[in-house]
Every structure is written in C-alpha cells, then in structure tokens.
C-alpha positions as CSV (number, residue, x, y, z in Angstrom):
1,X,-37.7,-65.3,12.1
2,X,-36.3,-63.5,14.8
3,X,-38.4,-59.6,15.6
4,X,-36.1,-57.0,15.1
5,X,-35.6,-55.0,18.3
6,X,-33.9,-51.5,19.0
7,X,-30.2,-51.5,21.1
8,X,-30.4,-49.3,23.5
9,X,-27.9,-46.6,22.9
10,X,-28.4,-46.5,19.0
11,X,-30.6,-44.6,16.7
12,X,-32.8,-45.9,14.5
13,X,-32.8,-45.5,10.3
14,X,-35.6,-42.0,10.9
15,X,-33.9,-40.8,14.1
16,X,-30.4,-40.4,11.9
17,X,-31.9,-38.7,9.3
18,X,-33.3,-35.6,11.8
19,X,-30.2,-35.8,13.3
20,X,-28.3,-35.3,10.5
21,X,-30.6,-32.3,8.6
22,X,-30.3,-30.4,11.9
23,X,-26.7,-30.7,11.9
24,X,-26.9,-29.3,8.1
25,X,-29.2,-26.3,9.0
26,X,-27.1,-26.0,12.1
27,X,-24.1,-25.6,10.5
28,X,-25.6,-23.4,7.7
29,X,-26.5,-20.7,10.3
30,X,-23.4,-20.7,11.7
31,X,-22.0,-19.7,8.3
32,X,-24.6,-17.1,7.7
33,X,-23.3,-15.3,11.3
34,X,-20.2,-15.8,10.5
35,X,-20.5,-13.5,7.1
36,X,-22.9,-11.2,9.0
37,X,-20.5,-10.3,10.8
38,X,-17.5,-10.0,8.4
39,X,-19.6,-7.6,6.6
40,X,-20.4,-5.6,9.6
41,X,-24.1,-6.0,9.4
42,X,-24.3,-5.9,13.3
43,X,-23.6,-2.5,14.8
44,X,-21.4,-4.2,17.8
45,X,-19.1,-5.8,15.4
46,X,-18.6,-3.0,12.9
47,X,-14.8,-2.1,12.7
48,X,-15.0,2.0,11.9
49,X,-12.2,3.6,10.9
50,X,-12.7,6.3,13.5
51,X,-12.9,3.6,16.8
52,X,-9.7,1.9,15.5
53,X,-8.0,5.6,15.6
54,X,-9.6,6.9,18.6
55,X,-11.8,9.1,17.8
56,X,-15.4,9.1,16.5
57,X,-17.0,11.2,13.7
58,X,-20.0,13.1,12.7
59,X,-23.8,11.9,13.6
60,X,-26.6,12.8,11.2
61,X,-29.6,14.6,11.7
62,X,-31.5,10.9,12.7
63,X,-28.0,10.3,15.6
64,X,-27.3,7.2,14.2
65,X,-23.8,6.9,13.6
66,X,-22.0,8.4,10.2
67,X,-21.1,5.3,8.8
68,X,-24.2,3.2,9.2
69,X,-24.0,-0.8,9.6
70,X,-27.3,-1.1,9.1
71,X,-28.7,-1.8,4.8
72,X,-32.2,-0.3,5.7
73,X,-30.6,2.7,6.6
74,X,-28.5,3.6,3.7
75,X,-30.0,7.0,1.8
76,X,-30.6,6.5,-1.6
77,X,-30.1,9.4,-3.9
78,X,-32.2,10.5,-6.6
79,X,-31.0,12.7,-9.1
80,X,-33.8,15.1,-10.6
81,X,-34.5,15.3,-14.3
82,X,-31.7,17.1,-16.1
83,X,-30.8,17.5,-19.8
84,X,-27.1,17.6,-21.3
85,X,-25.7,16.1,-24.5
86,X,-25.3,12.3,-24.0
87,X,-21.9,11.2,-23.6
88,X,-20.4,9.4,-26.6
89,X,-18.6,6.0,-26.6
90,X,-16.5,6.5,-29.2
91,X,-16.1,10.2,-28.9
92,X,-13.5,11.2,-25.8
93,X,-14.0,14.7,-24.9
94,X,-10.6,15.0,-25.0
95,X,-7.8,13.3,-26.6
96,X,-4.8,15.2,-26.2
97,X,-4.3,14.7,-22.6
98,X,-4.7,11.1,-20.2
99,X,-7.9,11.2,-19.0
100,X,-7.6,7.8,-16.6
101,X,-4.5,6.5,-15.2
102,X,-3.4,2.5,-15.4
103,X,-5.1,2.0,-11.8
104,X,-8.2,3.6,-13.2
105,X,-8.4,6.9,-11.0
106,X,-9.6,9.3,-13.0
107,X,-7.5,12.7,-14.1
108,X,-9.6,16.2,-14.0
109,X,-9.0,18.0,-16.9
110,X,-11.8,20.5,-18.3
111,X,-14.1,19.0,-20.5
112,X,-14.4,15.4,-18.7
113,X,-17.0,16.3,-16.5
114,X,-20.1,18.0,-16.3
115,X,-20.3,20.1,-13.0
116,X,-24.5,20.5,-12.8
117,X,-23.9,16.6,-12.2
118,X,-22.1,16.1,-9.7
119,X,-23.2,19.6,-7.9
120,X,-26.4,17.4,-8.0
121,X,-24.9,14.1,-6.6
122,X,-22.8,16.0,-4.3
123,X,-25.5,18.2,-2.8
124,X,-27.9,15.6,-2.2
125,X,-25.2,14.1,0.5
126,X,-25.1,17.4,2.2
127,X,-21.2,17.4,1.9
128,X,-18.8,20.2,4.6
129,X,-15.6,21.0,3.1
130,X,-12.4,22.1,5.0
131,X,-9.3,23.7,3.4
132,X,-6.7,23.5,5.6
133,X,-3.6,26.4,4.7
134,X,-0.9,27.5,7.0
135,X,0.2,30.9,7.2
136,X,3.6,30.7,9.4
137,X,5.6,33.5,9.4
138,X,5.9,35.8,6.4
139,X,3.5,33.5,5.0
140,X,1.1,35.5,6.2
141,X,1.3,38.2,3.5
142,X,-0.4,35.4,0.8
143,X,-3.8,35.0,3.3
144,X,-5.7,37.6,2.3
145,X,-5.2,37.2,-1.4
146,X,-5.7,33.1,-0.9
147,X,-9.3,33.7,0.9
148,X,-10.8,36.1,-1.0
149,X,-10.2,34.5,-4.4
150,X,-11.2,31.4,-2.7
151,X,-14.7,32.9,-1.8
152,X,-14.9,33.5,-5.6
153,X,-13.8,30.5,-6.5
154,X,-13.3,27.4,-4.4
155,X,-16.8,25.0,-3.2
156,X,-19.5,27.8,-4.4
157,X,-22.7,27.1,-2.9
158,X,-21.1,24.2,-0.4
159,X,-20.0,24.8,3.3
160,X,-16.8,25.6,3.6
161,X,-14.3,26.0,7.2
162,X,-11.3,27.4,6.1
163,X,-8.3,26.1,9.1
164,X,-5.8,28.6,8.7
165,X,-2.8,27.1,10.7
166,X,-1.1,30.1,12.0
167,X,1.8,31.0,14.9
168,X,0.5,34.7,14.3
169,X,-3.3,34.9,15.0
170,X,-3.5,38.2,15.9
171,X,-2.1,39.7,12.9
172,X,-3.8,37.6,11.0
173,X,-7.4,38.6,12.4
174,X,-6.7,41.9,11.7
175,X,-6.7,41.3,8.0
176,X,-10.4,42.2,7.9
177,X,-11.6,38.9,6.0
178,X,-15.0,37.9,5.4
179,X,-16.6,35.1,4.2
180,X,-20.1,34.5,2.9
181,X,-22.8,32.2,4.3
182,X,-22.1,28.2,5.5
183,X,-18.2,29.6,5.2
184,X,-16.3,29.7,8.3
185,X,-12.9,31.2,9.4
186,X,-11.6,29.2,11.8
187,X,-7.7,30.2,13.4
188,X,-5.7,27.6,14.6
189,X,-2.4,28.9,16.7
190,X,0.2,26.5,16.2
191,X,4.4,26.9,17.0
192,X,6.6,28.1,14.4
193,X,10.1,26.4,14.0
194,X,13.5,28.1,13.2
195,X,14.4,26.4,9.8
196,X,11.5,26.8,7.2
197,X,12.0,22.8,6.3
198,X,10.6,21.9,9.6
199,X,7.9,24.0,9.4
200,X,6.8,22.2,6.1
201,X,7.3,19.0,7.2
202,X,5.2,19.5,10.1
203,X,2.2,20.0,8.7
204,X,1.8,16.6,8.4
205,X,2.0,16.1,12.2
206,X,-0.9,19.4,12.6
207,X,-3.2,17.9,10.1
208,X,-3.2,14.9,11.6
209,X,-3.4,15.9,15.1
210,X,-6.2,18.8,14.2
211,X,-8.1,15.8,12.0
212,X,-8.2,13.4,15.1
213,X,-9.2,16.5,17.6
214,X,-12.0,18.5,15.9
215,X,-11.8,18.3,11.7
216,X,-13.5,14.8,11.7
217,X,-16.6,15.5,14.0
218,X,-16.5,18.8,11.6
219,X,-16.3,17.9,7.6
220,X,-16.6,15.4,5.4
221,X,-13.6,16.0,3.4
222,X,-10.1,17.8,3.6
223,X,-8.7,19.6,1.0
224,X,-4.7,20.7,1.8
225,X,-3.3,23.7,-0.3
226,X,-0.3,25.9,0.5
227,X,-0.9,29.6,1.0
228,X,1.2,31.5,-1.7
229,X,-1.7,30.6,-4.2
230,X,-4.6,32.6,-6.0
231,X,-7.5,31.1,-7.2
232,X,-9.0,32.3,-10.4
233,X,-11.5,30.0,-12.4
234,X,-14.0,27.4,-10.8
235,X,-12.7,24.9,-8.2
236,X,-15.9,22.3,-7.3
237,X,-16.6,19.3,-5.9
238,X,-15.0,17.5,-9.3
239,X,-11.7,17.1,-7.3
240,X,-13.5,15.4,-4.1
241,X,-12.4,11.5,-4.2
242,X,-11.3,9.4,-1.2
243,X,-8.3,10.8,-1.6
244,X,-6.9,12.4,-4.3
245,X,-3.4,13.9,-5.6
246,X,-2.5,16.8,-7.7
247,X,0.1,16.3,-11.1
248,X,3.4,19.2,-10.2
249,X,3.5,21.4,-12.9
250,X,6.8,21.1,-13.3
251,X,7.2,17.0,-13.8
252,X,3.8,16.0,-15.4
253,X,5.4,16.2,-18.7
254,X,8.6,14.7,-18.0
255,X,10.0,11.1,-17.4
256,X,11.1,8.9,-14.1
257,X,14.3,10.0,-14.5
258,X,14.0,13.6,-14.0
259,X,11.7,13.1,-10.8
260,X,12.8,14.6,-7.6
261,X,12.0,11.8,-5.8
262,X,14.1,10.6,-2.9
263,X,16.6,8.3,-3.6
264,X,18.6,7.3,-0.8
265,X,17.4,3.5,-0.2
266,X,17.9,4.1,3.5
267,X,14.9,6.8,3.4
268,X,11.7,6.1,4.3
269,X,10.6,8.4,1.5
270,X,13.2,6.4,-0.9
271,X,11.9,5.7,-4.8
272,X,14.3,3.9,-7.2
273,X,14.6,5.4,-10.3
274,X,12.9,2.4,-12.4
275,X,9.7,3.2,-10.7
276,X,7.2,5.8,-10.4
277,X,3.5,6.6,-11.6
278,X,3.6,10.6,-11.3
279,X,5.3,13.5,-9.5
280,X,2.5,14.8,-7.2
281,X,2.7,18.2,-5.7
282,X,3.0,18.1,-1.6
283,X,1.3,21.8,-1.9
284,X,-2.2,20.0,-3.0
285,X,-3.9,17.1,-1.8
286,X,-7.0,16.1,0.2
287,X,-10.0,13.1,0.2
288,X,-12.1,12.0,3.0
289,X,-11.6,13.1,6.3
290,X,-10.3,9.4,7.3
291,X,-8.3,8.8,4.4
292,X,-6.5,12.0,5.4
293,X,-5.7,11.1,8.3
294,X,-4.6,7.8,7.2
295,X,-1.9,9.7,4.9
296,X,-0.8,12.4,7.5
297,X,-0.3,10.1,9.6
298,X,1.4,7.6,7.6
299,X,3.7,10.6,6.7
300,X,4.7,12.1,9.9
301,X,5.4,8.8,11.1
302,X,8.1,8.0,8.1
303,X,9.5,11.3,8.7
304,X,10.1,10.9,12.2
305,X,12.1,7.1,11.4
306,X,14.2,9.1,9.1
307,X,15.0,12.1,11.9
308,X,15.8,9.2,14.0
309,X,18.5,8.0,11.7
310,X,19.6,12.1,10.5
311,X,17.3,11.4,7.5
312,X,16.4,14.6,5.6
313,X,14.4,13.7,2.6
314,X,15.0,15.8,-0.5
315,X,11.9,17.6,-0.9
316,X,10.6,17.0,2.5
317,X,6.5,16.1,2.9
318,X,6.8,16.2,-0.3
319,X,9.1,13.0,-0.6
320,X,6.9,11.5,1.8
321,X,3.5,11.8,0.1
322,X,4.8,10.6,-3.3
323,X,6.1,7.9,-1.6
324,X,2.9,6.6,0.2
325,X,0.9,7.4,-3.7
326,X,2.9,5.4,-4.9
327,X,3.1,2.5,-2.4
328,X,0.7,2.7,0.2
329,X,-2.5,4.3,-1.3
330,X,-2.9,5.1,-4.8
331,X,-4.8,8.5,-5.3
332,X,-8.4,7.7,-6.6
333,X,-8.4,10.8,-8.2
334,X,-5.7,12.9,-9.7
335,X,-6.1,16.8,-10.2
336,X,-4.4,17.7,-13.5
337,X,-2.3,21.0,-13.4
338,X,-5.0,23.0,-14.3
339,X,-5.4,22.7,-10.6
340,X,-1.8,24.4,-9.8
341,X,-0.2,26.2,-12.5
342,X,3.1,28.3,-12.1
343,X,2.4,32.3,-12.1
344,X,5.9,32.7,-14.3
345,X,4.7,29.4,-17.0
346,X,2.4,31.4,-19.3
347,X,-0.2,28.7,-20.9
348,X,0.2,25.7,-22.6
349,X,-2.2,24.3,-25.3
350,X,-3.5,21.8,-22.9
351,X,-4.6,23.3,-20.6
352,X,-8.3,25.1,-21.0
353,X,-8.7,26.6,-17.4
354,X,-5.9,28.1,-15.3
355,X,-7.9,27.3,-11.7
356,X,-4.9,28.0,-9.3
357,X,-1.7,30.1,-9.4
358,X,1.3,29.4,-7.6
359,X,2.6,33.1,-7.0
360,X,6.1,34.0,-8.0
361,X,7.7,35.3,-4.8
362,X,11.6,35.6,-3.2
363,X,12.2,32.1,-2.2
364,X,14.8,32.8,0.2
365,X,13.5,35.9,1.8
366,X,10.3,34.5,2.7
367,X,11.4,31.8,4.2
368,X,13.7,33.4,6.6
C-alpha cells in the first residue's frame, strides 16, 4: 500500500478547517465595524446635523460634544416619586376633541397632560428656550404687551432668550422691559423691506441665518410666534417636540376645501385640493434648534425658486410651512388653538384655556 504523502502547495484536511473558521470570524468582524459605524458608535464617523450644516452646537458641562456618540455617556433620567390619578385605558380625558393625529403626533389640548410631569422630565435635561418675534415697523407697538405677559406666562421657571428681530433697536430699548432671572433680552437689528409681504416672508431667511450664527450654540429649542399676541394662561414645556405646528383658528374646524393653501401647481408652496392634514398657522411654530433650521431653511429656499419664476404664494411663509408639514416633515406635535385664539372669536365649548390672543388691530394701517 502506497504511504500517503502531502503535495506541496496543498493543505491538509486540519489546515482547511483553521483556514476556513478564521475566514468566518474574519468576516464576522467586518460586519460588526461595518454596523458600528452605521450607528455612529465611533466619534469620527458620527454624521451630526450641525457638521453637515456648518456649524457646531452647544457642549455640556463635561465638553464632550451635545450629541454624544458614545452609549456610556448617555444621562439617564430619574424621575422622583410623584402622586397623580393613574391614567385610565378606557377613560380619554377628553373626547370631544382629537387628541392624536393619523401619524400619531400628539395634539395639546388641556386635560391630556399633566404639567408637574413633564416640568420634571423636562428640567432634569436642563432645557434653554428661545422665542424668536420680530418687531418691524409699527410692529413695534405689540412688544411690550407680548413680553410682559410672556414673563407671566410663557416657560415659568425655565431659561428663556427672547430674540426680538427688530430694524428699530433703539426705540425699542427704550420700552423699559425687564425680565426675571435665567430670561434674557436679546435685540437683533435686521433691515426692514418696503412691502409688508416681504418682510414676512423673510423671517424665514433671519431665523435661519440667526439659528446657524448664534441660536444653536445658545438653546435647545426655538419657539417662533408673531408679535401682535398676548399671552394669558400657562404656556410650558407641553408644546416642546422636535418640531411642532400650531392648528389656525380659523380652519381647524373646517374641510380641505376651504384651506388657503396655495394652489397654483407651478408653486413651490402648491397643495391640491384632494390633499391636506391641517391648516397650520405660519404665526406659531418651533422644535429643536436643528429641526428648525431644517424648516427655515427648507422655506426660504422654496420661496426664493418661486421669486425666480415671479412666484408670490398666497399666504406667503405661511404657504410655505404648510407645505413642508405636509410633505417634507410632519409636525411631531401639534398645538391645538387653545395655543392662538382670535381676540374678536369669543370662546367655544372646546376650548378650556384661552393661552394666547391674536390682537384685533387695523390690518392695513399697520402694515404700511
């Protein structure tokens, strides 16, 4: 019988076999990198939302980096002991009003949340606040009302930078406004334009500029409300979402049909009529400081392809921001209109708190 012998060149039946279970463990680690690093478990490879715009956010108090890439170094909140009636299943606390929309955001009415909550959930993450308003023109007259409600009302007990967009900053700082502590006025000269829809329309444009130049190295989240308002009930961190809408007073009752929405297909803005979740106010909106951006952005850009083709949409930002709710981002919270309520509508039985008033005013003298 002839001795088996090895050929040079070949492996042998053992030598395959460790050949073959490194390959396997080989190709396994590979594939554990690979979804490492889709997840952005390794700082170099993390895809922030603020590098991709240019611009970097806040540090906390350790100077890592706001959006940590790291598991170990995520906070984890605990909520002290607290005592409140435990929510029922089968018992909404209200059912005379949508609560959720088909996307599941949900919509803040009174009654469907409890504020010590989410004060406590809120103030463990040691949120900032801004409110951006723009006081251009005669616009002005509505500031001083606007802040000092809002020092009654809006963020108790939570920092607050109130950006007041203004062409007219000394007037303005003449008003004799003060603010408690953590609040912060904060004057930001910017141009006024001749016709009062430009003006409007470029807010977008300041928000988004202001967000990428100081507003995101300086809060956590935006919220975006016109001047000619008054607060007058409780206004809290309920309303803080990624980014979140507001329901117009006027529409939230009514069907697609009677939307103002722009309908000129060639718009940017452009909604057909057979489509449509909600009207959403363009005097009221806000979220994180990134998802802002994202929106403003968005916005201004859309606006300036329609100036480009003499494209003036209906109802200006407005037609813009319903149009990116509705296709783009869908709000992941919607404020219901006890959030902004018309000074001439009265009350209605749905609505328990009245939390901010759209003054009645001369259209067309104040905004010439």
């Amino acid at each position: 019988m002839t001795p088996s012998r090895e050929v040079p060149g070949c492996l042998n039946g053992g030598q395959f076999r460790f050949v073959k279970k490194t390959l396997l463990f080989s190709s396994l680690a590979v594939a554990v990198l690979v979804v490492l690093r889709r997840y952005s478990y390794f700082p170099e490879t993390s895809s922030n939302w603020h590098s991709r715009y240019g611009f970097s956010c806040k540090a906390n108090s350790e100077g890592s980096d706001y959006f940590s890439s790291s598991p170990d170094n995520v906070n984890v909140i605990h909520l002290k002991r607290m005592v409140y009636p435990k929510p029922e299943t089968l018992k909404p606390p209200r059912t005379n009003v949508l609560s959720v929309s088909p996307w599941l955001a949900p919509i803040v009415w009174e009654g469907n949340f409890n504020i010590d909550i989410l004060n406590e959930l809120f103030r463990q993450e040691n949120v900032r606040i801004g409110l951006t308003v723009f006081a251009i023109k005669k616009y002005i007259r509505f500031l001083k009302t606007f802040i000092e409600t809002a020092e009654k009302f809006f963020m108790v007990g939570y920092p607050v930078n109130y950006y007041i967009f203004t062409d007219l900053v000394s007037n303005v700082t003449n008003f004799n406004m003060t603010v408690g502590p953590r609040k912060q006025l904060i004057f930001l000269e910017v141009p006024s334009y001749e016709r009062w829809q430009d003006v409007t329309m470029r807010r977008m444009q300041m928000i988004r500029d202001f967000t990428k130049q100081r507003f995101a190295s300086e809060v956590d989240y935006l919220v975006c409300v016109d001047v000619d308002m008054r607060f007058q009930d409780h206004v809290g961190v309920e309303i803080l979402s990624d980014v979140f809408g507001t329901l117009h007073p006027a529409f939230f009752v009514k069907g697609r049909d009677k939307f103002t929405f722009e309908r000129r297909p060639e718009s940017q803005a452009y909604i057909p009529e057979d489509e449509g979740d909600f009207y959403y106010a363009g005097g009221y909106f806000g979220g994180k400081v990134e998802e802002v951006y994202k929106l403003t952005n968005h916005c201004h850009h859309a606006m300036l392809t329609d100036k480009a083709n003499n494209i003036e949409a209906i109802w200006h930002d407005e037609s813009y921001l319903n149009n990116y709710f509705l296709y783009y981002k869908k709000p992941t919270k919607i404020l219901s209109p006890e959030y902004l309520w018309n000074e001439r509508d009265g009350t209605a039985f749905y609505l328990r708190k009245r939390r901010l008033i759209s003054l009645h005013k001369n259209a067309d003298e104040v905004r010439n």
